[in-house]
C-alpha positions as CSV (number, residue, x, y, z in Angstrom):
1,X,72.0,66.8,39.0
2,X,70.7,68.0,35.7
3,X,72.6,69.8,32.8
4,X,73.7,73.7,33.5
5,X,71.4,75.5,31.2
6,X,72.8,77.8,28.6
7,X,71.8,81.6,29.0
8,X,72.6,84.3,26.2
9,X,73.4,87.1,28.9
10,X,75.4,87.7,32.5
11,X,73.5,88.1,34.8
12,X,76.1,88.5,37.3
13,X,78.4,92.0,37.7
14,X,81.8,90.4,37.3
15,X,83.8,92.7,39.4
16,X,81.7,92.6,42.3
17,X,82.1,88.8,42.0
18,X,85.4,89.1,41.6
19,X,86.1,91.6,44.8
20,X,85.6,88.5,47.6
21,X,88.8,87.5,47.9
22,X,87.2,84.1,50.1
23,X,89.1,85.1,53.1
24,X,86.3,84.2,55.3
25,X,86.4,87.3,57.5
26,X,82.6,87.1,56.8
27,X,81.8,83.8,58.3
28,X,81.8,85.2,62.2
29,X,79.1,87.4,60.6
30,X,76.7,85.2,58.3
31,X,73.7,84.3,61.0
32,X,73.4,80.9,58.8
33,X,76.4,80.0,58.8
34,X,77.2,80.2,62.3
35,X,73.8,77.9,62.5
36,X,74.7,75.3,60.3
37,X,78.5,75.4,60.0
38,X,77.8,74.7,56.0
39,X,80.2,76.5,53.9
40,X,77.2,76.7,51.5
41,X,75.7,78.4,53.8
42,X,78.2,81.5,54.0
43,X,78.7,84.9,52.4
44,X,82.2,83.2,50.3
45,X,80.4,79.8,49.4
46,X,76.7,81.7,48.0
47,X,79.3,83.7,46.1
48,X,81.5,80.8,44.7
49,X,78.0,79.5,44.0
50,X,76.9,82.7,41.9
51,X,80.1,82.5,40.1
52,X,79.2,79.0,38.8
53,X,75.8,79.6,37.6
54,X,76.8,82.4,35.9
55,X,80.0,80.9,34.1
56,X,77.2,77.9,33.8
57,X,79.5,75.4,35.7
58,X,76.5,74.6,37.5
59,X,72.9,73.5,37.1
60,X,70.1,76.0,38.1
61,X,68.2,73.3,40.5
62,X,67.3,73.0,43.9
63,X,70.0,72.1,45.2
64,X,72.2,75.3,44.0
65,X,69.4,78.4,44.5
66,X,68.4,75.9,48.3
67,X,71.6,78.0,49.6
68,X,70.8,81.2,48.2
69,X,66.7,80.9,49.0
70,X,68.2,80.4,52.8
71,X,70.1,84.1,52.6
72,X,68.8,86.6,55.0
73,X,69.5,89.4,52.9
74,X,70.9,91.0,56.1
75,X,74.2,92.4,54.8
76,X,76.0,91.6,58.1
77,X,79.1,90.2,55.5
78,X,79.0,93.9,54.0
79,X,80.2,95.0,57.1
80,X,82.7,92.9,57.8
81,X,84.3,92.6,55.0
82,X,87.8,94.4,53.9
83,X,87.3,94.0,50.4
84,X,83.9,96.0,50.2
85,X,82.2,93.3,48.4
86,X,78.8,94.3,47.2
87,X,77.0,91.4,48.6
88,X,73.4,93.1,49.0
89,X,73.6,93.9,45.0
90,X,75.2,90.2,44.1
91,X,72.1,88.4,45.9
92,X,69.4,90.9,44.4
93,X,70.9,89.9,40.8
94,X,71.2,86.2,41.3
95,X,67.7,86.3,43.0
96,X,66.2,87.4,39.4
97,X,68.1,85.0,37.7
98,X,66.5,82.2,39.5
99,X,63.0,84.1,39.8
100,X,63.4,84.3,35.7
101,X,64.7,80.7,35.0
102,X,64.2,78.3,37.8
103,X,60.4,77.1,37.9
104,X,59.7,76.1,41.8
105,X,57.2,73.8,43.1
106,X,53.3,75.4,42.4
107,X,52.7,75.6,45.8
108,X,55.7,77.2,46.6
109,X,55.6,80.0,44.1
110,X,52.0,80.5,44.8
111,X,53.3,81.2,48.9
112,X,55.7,83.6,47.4
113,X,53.5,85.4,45.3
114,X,50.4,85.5,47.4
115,X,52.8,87.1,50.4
116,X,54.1,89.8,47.9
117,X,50.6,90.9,46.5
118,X,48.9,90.6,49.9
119,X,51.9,92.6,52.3
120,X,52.3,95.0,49.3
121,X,48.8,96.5,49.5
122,X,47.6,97.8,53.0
123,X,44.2,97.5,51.5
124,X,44.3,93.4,51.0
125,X,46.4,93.2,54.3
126,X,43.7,94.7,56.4
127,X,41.3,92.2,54.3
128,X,43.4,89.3,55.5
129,X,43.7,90.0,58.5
130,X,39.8,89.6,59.2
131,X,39.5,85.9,59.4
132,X,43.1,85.5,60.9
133,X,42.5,87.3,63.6
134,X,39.2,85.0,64.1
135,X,40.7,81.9,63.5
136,X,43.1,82.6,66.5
137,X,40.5,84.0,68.6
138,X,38.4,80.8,68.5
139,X,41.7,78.4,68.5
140,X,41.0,77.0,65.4
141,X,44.5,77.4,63.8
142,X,45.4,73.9,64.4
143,X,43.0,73.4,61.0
144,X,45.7,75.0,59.2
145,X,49.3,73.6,57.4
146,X,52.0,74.3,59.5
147,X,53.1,77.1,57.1
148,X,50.4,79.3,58.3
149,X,50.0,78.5,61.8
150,X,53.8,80.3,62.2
151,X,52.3,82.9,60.3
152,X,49.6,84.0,62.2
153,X,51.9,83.2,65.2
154,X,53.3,86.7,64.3
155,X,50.3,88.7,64.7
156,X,50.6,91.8,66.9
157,X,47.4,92.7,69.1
158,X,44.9,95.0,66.7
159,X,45.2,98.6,66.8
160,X,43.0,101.3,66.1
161,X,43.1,103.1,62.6
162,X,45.0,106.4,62.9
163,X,45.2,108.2,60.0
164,X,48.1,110.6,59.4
165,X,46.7,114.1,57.6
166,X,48.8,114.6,54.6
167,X,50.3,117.7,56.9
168,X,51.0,117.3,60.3
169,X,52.5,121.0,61.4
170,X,55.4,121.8,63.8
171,X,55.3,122.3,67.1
172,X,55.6,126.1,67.4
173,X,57.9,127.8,64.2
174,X,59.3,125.2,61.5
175,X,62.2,124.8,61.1
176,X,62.1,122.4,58.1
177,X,59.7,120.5,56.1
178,X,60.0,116.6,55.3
179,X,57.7,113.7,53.6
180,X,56.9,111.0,55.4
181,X,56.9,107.2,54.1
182,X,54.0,105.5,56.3
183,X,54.7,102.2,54.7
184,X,52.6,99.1,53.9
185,X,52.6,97.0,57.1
186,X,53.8,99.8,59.3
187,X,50.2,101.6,58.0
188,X,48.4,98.9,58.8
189,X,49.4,97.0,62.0
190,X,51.7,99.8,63.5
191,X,49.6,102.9,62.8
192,X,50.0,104.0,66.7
193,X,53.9,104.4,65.8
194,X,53.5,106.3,62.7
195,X,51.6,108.6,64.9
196,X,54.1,108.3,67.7
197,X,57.0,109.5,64.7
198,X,55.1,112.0,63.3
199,X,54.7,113.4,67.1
200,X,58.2,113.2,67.3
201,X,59.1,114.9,63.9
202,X,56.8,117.5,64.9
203,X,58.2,118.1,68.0
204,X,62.1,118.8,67.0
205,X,60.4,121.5,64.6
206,X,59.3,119.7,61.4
207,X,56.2,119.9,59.6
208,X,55.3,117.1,58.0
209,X,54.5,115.9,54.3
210,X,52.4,112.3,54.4
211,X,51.2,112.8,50.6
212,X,48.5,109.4,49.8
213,X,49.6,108.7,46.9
214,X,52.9,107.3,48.1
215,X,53.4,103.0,47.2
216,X,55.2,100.4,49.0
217,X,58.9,101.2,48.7
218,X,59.4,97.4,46.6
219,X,61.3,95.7,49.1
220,X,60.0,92.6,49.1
221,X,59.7,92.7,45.4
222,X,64.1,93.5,45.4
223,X,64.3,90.8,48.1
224,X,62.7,87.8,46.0
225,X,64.3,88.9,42.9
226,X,61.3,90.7,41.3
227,X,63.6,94.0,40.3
228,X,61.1,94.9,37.3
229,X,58.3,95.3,39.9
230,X,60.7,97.2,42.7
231,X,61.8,99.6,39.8
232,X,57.8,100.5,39.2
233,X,57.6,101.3,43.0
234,X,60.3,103.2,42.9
235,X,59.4,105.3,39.9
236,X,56.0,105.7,41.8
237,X,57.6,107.1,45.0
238,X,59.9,109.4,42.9
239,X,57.6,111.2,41.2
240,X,55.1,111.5,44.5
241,X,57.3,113.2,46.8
242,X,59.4,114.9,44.0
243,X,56.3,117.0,43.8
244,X,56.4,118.0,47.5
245,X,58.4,120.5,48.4
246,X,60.5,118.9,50.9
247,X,64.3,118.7,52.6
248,X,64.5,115.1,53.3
249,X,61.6,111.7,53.7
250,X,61.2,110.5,56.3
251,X,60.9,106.6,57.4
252,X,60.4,104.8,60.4
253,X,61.1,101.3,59.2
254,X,64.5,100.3,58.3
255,X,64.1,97.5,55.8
256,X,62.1,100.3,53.8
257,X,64.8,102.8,54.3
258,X,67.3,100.9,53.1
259,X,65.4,100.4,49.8
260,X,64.8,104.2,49.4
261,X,68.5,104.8,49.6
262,X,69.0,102.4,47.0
263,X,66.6,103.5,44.4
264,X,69.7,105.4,42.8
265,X,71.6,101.6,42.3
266,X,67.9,100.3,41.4
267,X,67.1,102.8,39.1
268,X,70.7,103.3,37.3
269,X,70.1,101.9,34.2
270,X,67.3,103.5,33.7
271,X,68.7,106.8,31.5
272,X,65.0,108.2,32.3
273,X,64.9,107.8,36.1
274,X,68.7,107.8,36.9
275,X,69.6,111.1,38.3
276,X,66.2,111.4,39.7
277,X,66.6,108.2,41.2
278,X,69.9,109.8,43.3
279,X,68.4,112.4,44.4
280,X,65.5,111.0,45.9
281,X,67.8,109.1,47.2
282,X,70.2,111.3,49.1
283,X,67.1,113.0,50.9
284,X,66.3,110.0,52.2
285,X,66.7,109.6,56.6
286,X,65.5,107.1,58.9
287,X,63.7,109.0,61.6
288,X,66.6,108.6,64.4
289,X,68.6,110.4,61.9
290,X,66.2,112.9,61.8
291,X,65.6,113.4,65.8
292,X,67.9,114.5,68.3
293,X,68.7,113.2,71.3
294,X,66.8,115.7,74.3
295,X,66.7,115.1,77.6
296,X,63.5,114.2,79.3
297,X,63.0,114.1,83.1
298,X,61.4,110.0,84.1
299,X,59.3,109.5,86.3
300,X,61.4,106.3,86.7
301,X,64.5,108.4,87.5
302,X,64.9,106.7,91.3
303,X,64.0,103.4,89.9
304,X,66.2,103.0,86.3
305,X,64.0,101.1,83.6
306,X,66.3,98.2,82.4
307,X,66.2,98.8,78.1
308,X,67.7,96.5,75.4
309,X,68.2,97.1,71.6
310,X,68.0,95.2,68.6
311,X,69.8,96.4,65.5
312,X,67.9,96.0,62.9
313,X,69.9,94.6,59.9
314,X,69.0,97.0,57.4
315,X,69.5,99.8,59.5
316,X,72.9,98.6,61.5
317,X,74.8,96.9,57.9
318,X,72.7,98.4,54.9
319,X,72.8,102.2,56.3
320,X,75.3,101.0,58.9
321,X,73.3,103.6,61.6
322,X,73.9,102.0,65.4
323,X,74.9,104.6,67.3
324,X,72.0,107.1,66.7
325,X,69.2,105.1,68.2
326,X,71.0,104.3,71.3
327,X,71.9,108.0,71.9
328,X,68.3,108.9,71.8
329,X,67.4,105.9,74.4
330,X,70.4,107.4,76.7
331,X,69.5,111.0,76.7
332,X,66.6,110.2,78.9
333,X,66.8,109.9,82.7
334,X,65.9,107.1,83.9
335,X,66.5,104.8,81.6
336,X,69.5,102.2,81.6
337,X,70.5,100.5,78.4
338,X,71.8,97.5,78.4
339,X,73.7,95.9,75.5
340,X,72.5,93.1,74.0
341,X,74.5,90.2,73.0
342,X,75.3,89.8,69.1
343,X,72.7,93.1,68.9
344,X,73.5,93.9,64.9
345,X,72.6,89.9,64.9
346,X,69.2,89.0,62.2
347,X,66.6,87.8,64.2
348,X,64.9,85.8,61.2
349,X,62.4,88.1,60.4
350,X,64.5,89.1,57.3
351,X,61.4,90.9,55.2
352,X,59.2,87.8,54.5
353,X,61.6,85.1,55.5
354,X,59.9,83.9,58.5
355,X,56.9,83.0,56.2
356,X,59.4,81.3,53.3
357,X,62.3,79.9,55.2
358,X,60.3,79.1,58.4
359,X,62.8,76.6,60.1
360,X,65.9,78.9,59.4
361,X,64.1,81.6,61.2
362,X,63.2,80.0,64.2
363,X,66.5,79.4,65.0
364,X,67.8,82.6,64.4
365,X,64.1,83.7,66.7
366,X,65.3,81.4,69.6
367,X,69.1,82.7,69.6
368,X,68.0,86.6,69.3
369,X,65.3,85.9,72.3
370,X,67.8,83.9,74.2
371,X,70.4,86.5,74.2
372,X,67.3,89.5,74.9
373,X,66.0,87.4,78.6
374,X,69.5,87.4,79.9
375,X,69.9,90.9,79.6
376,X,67.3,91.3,82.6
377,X,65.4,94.1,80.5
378,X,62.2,95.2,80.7
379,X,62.0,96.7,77.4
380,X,63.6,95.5,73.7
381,X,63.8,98.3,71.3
382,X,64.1,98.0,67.7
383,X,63.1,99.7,64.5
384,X,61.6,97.6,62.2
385,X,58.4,96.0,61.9
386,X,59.5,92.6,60.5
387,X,61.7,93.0,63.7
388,X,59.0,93.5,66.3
389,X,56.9,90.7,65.1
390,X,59.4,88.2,64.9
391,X,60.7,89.0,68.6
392,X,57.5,89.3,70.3
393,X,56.4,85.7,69.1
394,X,59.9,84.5,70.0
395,X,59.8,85.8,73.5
396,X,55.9,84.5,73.9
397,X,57.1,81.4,72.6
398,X,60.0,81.2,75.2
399,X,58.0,82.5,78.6
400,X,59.4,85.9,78.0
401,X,55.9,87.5,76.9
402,X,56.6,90.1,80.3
403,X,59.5,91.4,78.3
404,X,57.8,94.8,76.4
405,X,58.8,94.7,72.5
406,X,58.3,98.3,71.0
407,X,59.4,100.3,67.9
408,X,61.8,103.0,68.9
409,X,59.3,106.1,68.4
410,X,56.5,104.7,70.5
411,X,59.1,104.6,73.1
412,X,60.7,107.8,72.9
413,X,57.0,109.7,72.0
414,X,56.1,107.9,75.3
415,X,59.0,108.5,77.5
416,X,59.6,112.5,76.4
417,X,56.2,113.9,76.2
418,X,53.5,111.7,78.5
């Protein structure tokens, strides 16, 4: 192992280090751990880790950013742990570190960056999706490095564009009036559920603010450790829907939600952005915050239709909202809901995950899928898109492809007013 480099600033916020206690509460938690059974692998031990390379006990190679690379990001250790460590806020830090002073393979970083500028821009994403969708259609994806060929594994079937108008009005009087965030990939390959939450926003009494100029919400820029770029999304978003007038924004995708109620944290050292930063932030709702549960009359009422659902991790342990969606999916007749084993459990998707730490994630695919066919359901629900993809593939991959994967609002637009 080489030499720790020297650095001429922390990078690390001591006290946050210094809250985990390593009692290892978080280890029943940590979907890599339980995997590998590698202490390097845990909440505790990528902490310990993070400690070193910051007090420059340890060398910034391969073989110490390997355990932090193979982090979901899904915050499950947030939730378990009696110290309130701020684990989401440690990785995004350490991640810039090693984005800003580890130089990885070529072919590596050009993966990473050609996922960012590509699933950033629903423009380019619609571009690439031309010859994918070809090269599946004609079976010709054996011609590609493995990498790929999981890649366009994930593919949903196409849909048809459906723009959202910038304002979608209430159903009868408003009530309120709220932005909507239509996202990058949710825009592109899940337009039908945009429409399906607008419908569902208008419907409880909203009228609805979609303005265009709206970005991606940075995500995946936070997630890789690229905070300079997630701050310039964030600035963007700000100053779009701080000039609508609106009582909260809306989103439909929890990984992007998350990030929104973050931009105060992301944004807090910026003297220029900071308050603004909180209250965008405290406006922010994912949309089964916004809805409320209403009975709907099924025409599967004498024959119950057998539901499961997924927690999303950024929606369960980031905004820590579980029981919301499931009150929605109970208030209609009909319908059975059936808990899923380790629900709040990442499925691998994690962001971009899937397409960086392939062989992580189809592990964590095969467990999730596993646990969703011996529910007996018909239908898994979830709320995030990374979520969907991941599980469909894992349960065509398994024989499960009968087993309907769908985004909360498709179901519930579906189910209450069709």
């Amino acid at each position: 192992m080489s030499s720790p480099p020297s650095f001429t600033r922390s990078f690390l916020d001591a006290s946050k280090a210094q809250a985990c206690v390593h009692c290892g509460l978080c280890l029943s938690a940590c979907p890599t751990y339980l995997e590998t059974g590698n202490e390097n692998d845990s909440p505790r031990g990528r902490i310990y880790i993070m400690r070193a390379l910051e007090e420059q006990r340890l060398a910034l190679d391969e073989l110490s950013t390997g355990p932090i690379d193979r982090c979901l990001g899904c915050r499950a250790c947030e939730v378990a742990c009696p110290s309130g460590v701020q684990y989401g806020a440690l990785l995004e830090e350490t991640r810039e570190h090693i984005e800003q002073h580890h130089r990885r393979p070529l072919r590596e970083r050009l993966w990473r960056w050609g996922i960012e500028f590509v699933f950033s821009r629903p423009v380019l994403l619609r571009m690439a999706l031309i010859p994918a969708r070809l090269i599946r259609a004609a079976r010709l994806g054996w011609l590609l490095p493995r990498v790929m060929r999981e890649a366009l594994a994930l593919l949903p079937p196409s849909q048809p564009a459906t723009p959202i108008p910038v304002l979608s009005p209430a159903a009868g009087s408003p009530k309120r009036q709220v932005g909507f965030l239509r996202g990058c990939v949710m825009q592109v390959l899940f337009a039908r559920t945009n429409a399906a939450s607008v419908k569902l926003l208008n419907q409880s009494g909203c009228d609805v603010l979609t303005p265009p100029e709206q970005g991606c919400c940075g995500a995946l820029f936070a997630h890789s450790g690229r905070l300079d770029a997630a701050r310039d999304c964030a600035r963007k978003n700000i100053a779009t829907f701080e000039a609508q007038p609106v009582d909260a924004i809306v989103v439909n995708a929890a990984g992007c939600g998350s990030m929104l109620k973050e931009y105060g944290h992301l944004l807090k050292d910026d003297p220029a952005w900071r308050e603004r930063a909180a209250r965008f932030s405290e406006k922010v709702r994912d949309l089964v915050e916004e809805l409320k549960p209403a009975k709907a009359v099924s025409a599967r009422a004498t024959t119950p239709l057998k539901v499961t659902y997924h927690d999303a991790c950024h929606l369960a342990h980031a905004q820590r909202i579980c029981t919301a969606p499931r009150d929605l999916v109970r208030a209609i007749q009909g319908v059975d809901l059936l808990e899923l084993t380790e629900a709040s459990m990442c499925c691998g998707s994690a962001g971009s995950y899937n397409l960086t730490e392939p062989q992580m994630a189809a592990q964590l695919q095969e467990r999730k899928c596993a646990h969703i066919v011996a529910t007996g359901a018909d239908v898994v629900l979830t709320s995030n898109p990374g979520c969907l993809l991941q599980i469909q593939a894992g349960l065509e991959r398994a024989g499960a492809g009968h087993i309907r994967v769908e985004h909360i609002a498709d179901f519930l637009e579906r189910e209450q007013y069709h």
